[in-house]
N, C-alpha and C positions, 0 to 999 in steps of 0.2 A: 425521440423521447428518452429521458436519460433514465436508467435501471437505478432499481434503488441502490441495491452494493457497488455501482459504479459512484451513485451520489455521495455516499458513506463516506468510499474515499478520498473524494477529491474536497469534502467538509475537514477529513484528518488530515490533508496533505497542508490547508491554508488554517492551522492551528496552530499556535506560537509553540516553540520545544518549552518542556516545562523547565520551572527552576530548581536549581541544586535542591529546594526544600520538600519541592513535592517530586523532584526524581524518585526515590527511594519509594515512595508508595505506587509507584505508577511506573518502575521497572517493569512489572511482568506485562503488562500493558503494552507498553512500548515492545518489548521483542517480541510481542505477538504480532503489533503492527508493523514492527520492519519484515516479519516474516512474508506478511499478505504482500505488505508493499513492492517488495523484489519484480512481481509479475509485470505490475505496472512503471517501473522505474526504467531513464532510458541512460541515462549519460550523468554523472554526477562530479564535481571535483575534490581532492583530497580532503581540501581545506572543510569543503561541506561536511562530508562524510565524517571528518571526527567532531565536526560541532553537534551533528544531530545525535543524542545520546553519549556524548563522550567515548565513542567508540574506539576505541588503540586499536590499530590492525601491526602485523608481525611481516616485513618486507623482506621478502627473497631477493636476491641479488638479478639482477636485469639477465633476463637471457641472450645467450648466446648461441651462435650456432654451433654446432660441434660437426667434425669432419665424416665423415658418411665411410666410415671405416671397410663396410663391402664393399665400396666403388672403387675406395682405393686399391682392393686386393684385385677384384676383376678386371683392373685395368692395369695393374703390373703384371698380373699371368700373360692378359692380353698380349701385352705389349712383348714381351721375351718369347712368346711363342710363333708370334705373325714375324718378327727381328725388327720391327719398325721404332719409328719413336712414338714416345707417348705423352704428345703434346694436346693441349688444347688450343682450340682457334681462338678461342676470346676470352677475357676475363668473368664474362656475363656465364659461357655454357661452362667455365671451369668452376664457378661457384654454385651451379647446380650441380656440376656431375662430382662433387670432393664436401659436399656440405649436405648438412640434413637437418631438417625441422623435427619438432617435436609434439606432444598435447601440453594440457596446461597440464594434465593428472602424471603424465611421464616427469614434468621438470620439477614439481611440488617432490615427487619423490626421491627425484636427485637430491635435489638439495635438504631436505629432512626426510634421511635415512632412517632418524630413529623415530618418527611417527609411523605407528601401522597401516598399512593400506589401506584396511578399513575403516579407518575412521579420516580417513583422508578421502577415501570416495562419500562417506558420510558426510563433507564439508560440501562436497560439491552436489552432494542431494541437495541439501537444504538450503542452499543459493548464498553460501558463505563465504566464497571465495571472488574476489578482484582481481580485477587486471588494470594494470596503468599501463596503456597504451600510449608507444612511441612511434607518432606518424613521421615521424623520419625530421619534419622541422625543427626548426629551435625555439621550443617553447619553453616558457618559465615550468620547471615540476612541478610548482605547487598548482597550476593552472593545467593541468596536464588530465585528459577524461580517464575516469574510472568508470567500468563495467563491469558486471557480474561476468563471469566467466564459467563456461562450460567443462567436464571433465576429458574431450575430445577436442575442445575443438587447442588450433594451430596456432605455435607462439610465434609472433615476429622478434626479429633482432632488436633489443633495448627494452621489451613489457619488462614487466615487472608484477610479482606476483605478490597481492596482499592477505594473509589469511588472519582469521581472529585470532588478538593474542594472545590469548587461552592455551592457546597452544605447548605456549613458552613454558607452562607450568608440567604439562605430558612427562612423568617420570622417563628417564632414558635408560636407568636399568630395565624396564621391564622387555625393550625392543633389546637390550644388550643379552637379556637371560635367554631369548631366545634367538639370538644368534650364535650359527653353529662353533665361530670364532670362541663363544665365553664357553660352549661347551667342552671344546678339544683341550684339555687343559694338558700342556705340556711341560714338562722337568727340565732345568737347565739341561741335562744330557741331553734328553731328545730333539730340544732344540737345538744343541751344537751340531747332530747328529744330523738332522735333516740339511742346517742351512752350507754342513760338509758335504752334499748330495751336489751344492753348484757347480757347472760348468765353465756358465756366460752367465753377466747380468749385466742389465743398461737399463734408462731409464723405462723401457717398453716390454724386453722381455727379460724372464729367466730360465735358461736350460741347467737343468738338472742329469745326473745318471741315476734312473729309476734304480730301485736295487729290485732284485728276484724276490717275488711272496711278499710285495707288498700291492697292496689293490691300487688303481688309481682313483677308484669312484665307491662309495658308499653304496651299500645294498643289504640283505639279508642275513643278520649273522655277522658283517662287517663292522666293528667300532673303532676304526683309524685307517683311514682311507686318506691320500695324497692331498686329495683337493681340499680335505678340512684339514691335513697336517699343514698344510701349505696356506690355508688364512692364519691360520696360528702362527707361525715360524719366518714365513715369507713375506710378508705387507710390509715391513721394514715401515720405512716414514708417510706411505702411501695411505689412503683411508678407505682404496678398494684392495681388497683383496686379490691374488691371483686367478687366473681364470684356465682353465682346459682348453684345448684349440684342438686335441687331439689325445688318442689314449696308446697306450701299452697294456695285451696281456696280464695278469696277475706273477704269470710265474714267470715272462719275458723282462728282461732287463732292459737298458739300454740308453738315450737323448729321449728327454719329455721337454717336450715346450710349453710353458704358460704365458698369458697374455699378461702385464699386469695392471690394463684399465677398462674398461668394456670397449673402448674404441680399438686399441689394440688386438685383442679378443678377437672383432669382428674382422678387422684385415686379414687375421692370419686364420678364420674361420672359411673367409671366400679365397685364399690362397689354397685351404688342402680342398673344396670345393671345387673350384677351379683345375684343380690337379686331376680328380677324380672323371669330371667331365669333360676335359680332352684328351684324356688318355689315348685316344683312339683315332688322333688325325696325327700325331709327328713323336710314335715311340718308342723310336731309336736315334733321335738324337739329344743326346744329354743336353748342351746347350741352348737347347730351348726352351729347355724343362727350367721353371725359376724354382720349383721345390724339387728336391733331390732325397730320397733315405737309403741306405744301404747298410742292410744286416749282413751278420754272421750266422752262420749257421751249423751245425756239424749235425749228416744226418748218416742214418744208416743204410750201407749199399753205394751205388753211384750209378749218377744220371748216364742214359744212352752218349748223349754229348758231353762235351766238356761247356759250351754253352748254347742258350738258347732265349727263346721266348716264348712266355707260355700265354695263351688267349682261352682261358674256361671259364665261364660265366659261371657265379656260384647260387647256388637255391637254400634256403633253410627249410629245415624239415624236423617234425615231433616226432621224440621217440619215450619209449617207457609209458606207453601210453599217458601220454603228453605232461609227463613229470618232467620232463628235460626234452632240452632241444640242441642241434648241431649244424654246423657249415657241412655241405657235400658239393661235389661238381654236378650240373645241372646236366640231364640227361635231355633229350628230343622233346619228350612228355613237358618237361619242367622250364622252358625256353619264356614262357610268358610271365611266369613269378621270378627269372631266377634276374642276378644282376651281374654286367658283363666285368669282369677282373683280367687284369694284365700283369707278368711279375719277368722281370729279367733275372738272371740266373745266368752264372760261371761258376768254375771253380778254381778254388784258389788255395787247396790244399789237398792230399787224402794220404791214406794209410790202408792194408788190407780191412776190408769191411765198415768201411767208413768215408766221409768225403766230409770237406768242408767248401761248403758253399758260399754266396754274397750275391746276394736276393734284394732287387730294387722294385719296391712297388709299385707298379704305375697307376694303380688304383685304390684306392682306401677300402676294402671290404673288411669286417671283422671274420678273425682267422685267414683270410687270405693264404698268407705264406704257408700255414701249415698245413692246408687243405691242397694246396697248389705242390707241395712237396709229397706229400703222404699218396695222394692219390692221382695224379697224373705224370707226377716224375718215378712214383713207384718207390721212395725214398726217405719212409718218414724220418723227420727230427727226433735227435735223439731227446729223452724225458718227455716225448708229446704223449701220454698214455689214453687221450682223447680220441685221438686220428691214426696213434698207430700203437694199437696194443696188442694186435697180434703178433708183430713182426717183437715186442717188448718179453713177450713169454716167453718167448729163448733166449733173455737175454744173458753174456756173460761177461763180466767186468775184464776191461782192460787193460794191461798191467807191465809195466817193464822194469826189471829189475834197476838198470841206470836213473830212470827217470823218478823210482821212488826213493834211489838214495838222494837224489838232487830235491828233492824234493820232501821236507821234512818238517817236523813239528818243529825245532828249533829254528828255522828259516822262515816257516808260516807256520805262525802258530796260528792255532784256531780263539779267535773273537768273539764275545759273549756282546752281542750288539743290542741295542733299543728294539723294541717291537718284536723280539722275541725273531728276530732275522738271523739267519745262516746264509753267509754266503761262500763259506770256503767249502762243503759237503756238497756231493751230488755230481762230481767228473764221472770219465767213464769207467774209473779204475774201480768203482764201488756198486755195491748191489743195486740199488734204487739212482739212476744218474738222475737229475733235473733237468729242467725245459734247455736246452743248448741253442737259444735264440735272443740273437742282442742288436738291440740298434746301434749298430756301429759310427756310422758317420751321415751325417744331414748338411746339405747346403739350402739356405733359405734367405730370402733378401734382406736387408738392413732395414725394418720396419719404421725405426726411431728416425733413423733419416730419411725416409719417405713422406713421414709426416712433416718433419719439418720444411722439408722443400716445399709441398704442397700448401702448408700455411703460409711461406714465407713468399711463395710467387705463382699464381694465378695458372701460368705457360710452362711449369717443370716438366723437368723430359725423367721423367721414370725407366727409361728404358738403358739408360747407361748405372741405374743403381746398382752401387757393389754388393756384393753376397758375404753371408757371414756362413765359414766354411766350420763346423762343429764335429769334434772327434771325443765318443767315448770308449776310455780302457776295459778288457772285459774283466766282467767277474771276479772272481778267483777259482772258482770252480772249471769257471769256461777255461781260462787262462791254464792250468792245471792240464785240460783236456788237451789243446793244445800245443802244450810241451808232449805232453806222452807221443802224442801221435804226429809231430814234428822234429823228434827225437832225433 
């Protein structure tokens, strides 16, 4: 026996659409009844769909797969560390393990960035969004099913996504005023000033030499941090912004990598990944290592050896009764919260009371190097006043007569820079020195052409890709320290 509101319907489904005369009084009527109707609706075609109510829908562009940017990073670490090739056996398992699907609520937001999320999962509440689904044959589009689509579920290659075209009216300042891009507003200066920061740039990445005192991430008290100076300054022709794949210290200088597409991003996100988590099966052979960093360092005192390897698992711990918190070496007790750190260590300089070190991470921990120097080498960095301030209370400036005449205001003059940055102050010849830790030199794989292999042939052998070998100058301050105490 059929329910009345089932009867209801199926009386309004076999009702002729009204005419252009009586639409208008019978608008709200109507979107009340396509709303009911969605439940019951199974398969409909374009053509239908804009006849009933004159409906315009607003068509995103067909999707596509996009390349599975961590598989690609875990199978190049892979591949350089086992020394094998990194081929796939079929076209079929290489286009699953190098490609990745999406939701329909993920691609809607790719593709209109400047509609807010909310009100885009608000489309998909209220059962307003299609899909034109592409069963793989050749079928005419206009004869092609349209279905309500869900905010999860999974796009195949060719749908196409239809939303109301109401849309098209969504003001775009309003997603622009709060993007942090319109907020960072920069001065022709600052901008020359940052985009003078480049090292390397290609169509994938951009290295940079961070300079000292400046943050790379947004925080407390923070209003010009890298990652927003760097949507500002750095997107060039691009429409994504730069991305973080890793950080530097506040008062560390040195190579900053940024990704510059989300796919990029995630390769070199399962690259430092990948570093961190096999540090501990082959870590002493560089050439197996496809990510490489090596700092500088000038600390106080010098190590037992001239080199080594250091294996101390690190623990964080609250102190100031939990106003602030600090990296220590984990003790017996502390073995189950702490995390295991690896740091190779030579030297490659000194002078009486002093060493300069070159410190390769084999693991990604925050403070590592200087937790791993201060308190297991016994030799903190010199300006660490964090990890080493008591050895910092004695301290007293540097000084050689030769090296301060070689070295003068009229040779380096001091620079009134953007952002209120110093970087010629703070060597060891002055009262207060600065952090004396720089990313000196990074080797990392040619990302750009990784991907392109991988698009261009199903069976790439990843394991012969060349390395892009990256060198930053120090400081001025460091550079300074370095002449004194190389003198």
């Amino acid at each position: 026996m059929v329910g009345p509101i089932l009867l209801r319907r199926l009386l309004l489904l076999l009702r002729p659409p009204p005419s252009s005369a009586e639409f208008g009084s019978a608008r709200i009527c109507f979107l009340a009844f396509y709303n009911c109707r969605s439940y019951a609706a199974t398969s409909e075609t374009i053509d239908e769909e804009k006849e009933k109510g004159g409906k315009k829908w607003f068509t995103l562009p067909p999707f596509t797969a996009a390349v599975n940017g961590a598989a690609v990073g875990k199978e190049l670490s892979r591949n350089r560390s086992n020394g094998g090739r990194g081929t796939i056996p079929n076209t079929a398992s290489a286009a699953a393990a190098y490609t990745t699907t999406t939701t329909a609520l993920k691609w809607v937001t790719r593709c209109c960035p400047e509609l807010p999320r909310s009100l885009v999962q608000k489309l998909f509440r209220l059962r307003q969004v299609r899909r034109e689904s592409c069963s793989g044959q050749a079928v005419d589009a206009h004869e092609r099913p349209i279905k309500r689509v869900a905010a999860k579920d999974s796009m195949n290659i060719g749908d196409r996504i239809h939303l109301p075209f109401s849309v098209q009216e969504f003001p775009a300042d309003k997603h622009e005023s709060s993007n942090y891009k319109q907020e960072c507003h920069c001065s022709e200066e600052e901008i020359n000033f940052i985009r003078s920061l480049e090292l390397y740039k290609d169509p994938a990445i951009i290295v940079i030499n961070k300079p000292p005192g400046m943050p790379v991430q947004g925080g407390i008290g923070i209003k010009r941090s890298l990652d927003k100076l760097a949507t500002a300054c750095l997107s060039y022709d691009l429409s994504e912004p730069p991305r973080l794949v890793h950080r530097l210290d506040r008062d560390s200088s040195g190579l900053l990598v940024m990704g510059r597409t989300q796919t990029i991003a995630a390769v070199l996100h399962s690259i430092f990944r990948e570093k961190t988590v096999g540090a501990s099966n082959d870590v002493t052979d560089d050439a197996k290592r496809i990510l490489q960093r090596r700092y500088w360092a000038l600390v106080i005192g010098s190590p037992r050896q001239r080199k080594g390897l250091i294996s101390a698992p690190l623990v964080k711990v609250v102190v100031d009764n939990g106003k602030s918190e600090r990296i220590t070496a984990a003790n017996d007790s502390q073995t189950l919260s702490s995390q295991h750190a690896i740091t190779k260590y030579k030297v490659i300089g000194s002078c009486p009371g002093f060493t300069w070190l070159e410190l390769t991470p084999l693991t990604g921990r925050k403070h590592q190097l200087r937790v791993h120097c201060a308190e297991v080498l016994r030799t903190p960095i010199v300006g660490d006043y964090k990890y080493g301030w008591q050895t910092h209370r004695n301290w007293k400036p540097l000084s050689s007569s030769n090296t301060e005449s070689h070295w003068n205001e009229e040779l380096h003059p001091r620079r009134n820079l953007p952002f209120d940055l110093n970087m010629d102050g703070g060597s060891i010849s002055e009262k207060t020195p600065r952090l004396h830790l720089h990313c000196k030199q990074m080797v990392l794989p040619n990302v750009h052409l990784a991907l392109q292999n991988v698009k261009l042939h199903s069976d790439c052998d990843l394991s012969e890709l060349e390395s892009l070998e990256l060198v930053a100058p120090l400081p001025s301050y460091m550079q300074r320290s370095w002449d004194i105490t190389n003198y």
